[in-house]
C-alpha positions as CSV (number, residue, x, y, z in Angstrom):
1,X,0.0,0.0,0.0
2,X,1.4,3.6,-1.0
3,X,1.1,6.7,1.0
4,X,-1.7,8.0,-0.6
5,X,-3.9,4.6,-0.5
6,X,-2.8,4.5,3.1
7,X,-4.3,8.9,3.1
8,X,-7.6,7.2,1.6
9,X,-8.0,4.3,3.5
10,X,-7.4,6.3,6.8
11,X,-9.7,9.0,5.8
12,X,-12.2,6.3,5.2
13,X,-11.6,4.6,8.1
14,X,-12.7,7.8,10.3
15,X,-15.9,9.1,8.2
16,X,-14.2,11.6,7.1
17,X,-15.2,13.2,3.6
18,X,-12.2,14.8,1.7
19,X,-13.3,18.2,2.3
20,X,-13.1,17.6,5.9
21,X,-9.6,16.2,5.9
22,X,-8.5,19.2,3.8
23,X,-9.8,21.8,6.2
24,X,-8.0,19.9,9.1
25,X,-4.8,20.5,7.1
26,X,-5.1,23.8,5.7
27,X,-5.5,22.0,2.2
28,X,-8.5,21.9,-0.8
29,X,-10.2,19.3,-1.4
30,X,-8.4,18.4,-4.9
31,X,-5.2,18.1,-3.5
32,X,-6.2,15.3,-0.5
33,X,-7.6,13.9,-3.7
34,X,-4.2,14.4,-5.7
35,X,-2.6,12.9,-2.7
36,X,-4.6,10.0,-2.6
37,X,-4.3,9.1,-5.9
38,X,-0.5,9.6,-6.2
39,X,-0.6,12.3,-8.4
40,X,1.8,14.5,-5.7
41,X,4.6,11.7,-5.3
42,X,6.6,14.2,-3.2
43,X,4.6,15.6,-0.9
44,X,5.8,18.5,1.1
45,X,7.8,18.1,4.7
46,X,5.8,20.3,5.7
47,X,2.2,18.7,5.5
48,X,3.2,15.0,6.9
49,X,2.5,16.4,10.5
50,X,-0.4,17.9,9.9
51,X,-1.8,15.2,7.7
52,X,-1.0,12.5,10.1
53,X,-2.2,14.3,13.0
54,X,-5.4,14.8,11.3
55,X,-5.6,11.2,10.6
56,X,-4.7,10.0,14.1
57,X,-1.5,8.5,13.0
58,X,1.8,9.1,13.6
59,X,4.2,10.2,10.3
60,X,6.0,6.5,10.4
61,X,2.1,4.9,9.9
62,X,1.4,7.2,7.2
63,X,5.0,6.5,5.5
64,X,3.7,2.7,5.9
65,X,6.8,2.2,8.1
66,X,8.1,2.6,11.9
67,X,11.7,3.8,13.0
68,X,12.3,1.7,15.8
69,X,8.4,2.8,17.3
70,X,6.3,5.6,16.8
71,X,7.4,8.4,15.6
72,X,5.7,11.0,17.5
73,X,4.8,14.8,16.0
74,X,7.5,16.0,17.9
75,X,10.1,13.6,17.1
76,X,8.9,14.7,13.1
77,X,9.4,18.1,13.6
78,X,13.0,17.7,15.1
79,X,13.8,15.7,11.8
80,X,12.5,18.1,9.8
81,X,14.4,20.8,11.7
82,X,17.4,18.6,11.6
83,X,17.2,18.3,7.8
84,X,17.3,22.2,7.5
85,X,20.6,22.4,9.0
86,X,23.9,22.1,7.3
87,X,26.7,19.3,7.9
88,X,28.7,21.0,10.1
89,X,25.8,21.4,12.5
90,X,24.2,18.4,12.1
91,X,27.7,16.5,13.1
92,X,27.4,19.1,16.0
93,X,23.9,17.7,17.0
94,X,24.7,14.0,16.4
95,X,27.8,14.4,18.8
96,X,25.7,16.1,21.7
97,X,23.1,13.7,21.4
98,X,26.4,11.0,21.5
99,X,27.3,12.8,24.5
100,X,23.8,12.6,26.1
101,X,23.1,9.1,25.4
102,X,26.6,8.1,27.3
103,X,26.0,10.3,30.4
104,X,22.6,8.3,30.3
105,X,24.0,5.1,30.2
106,X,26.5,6.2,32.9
107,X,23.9,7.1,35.6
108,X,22.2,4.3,34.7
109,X,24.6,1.9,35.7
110,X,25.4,4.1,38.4
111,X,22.0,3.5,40.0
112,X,21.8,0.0,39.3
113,X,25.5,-0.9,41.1
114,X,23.6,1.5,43.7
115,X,21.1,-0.7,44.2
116,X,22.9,-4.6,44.6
């Protein structure tokens, strides 16, 4: 199933007519339908959010696909901010989150040779 079978077949799902999806999303009507029929193959960044909020579904359910889990709004919107940066700053983000993730693990095995 492609993303916009997966659109329709949500929309569906809830009741929802076309017209009502698109005002949830700030969109017309003849561009959910140009969505759901695959007639916009590269749908904008910028609308996944939105669309997959409306549709109760995360952005990895409407991709047809999960990273690991849900991908929550939030979690979107940091890749999408992420994707705006250039390489030098995204190595700098990459590294901090490096850096968190260790510190993590540290106090977690702190705490657990705390506990025994």
């Amino acid at each position: 199933m492609n993303i916009g079978e997966r659109i329709k077949a949500r929309r569906l799902e809830l009741g929802l007519t076309a017209d009502q999806l698109a005002e949830r999303v700030g969109k017309n009507r003849a561009t959910i339908y140009r969505y759901e029929n695959g007639e916009i193959e590269n749908m904008p960044l910028s609308i996944m959010a939105p669309l997959a909020k409306a549709l109760g579904i995360t952005p990895a359910e409407l991709f047809g696909r999960s990273l690991g889990g849900d991908v929550s709004s939030s979690e979107f919107e940091l890749i999408k901010k992420y994707r705006q940066l250039n390489a030098s700053d995204k190595l700098e983000i990459r590294n901090m989150i490096d850096f968190k993730l260790f510190r993590y693990a540290q106090s977690s095995e702190e705490e657990e040779s705390n506990c025994v």
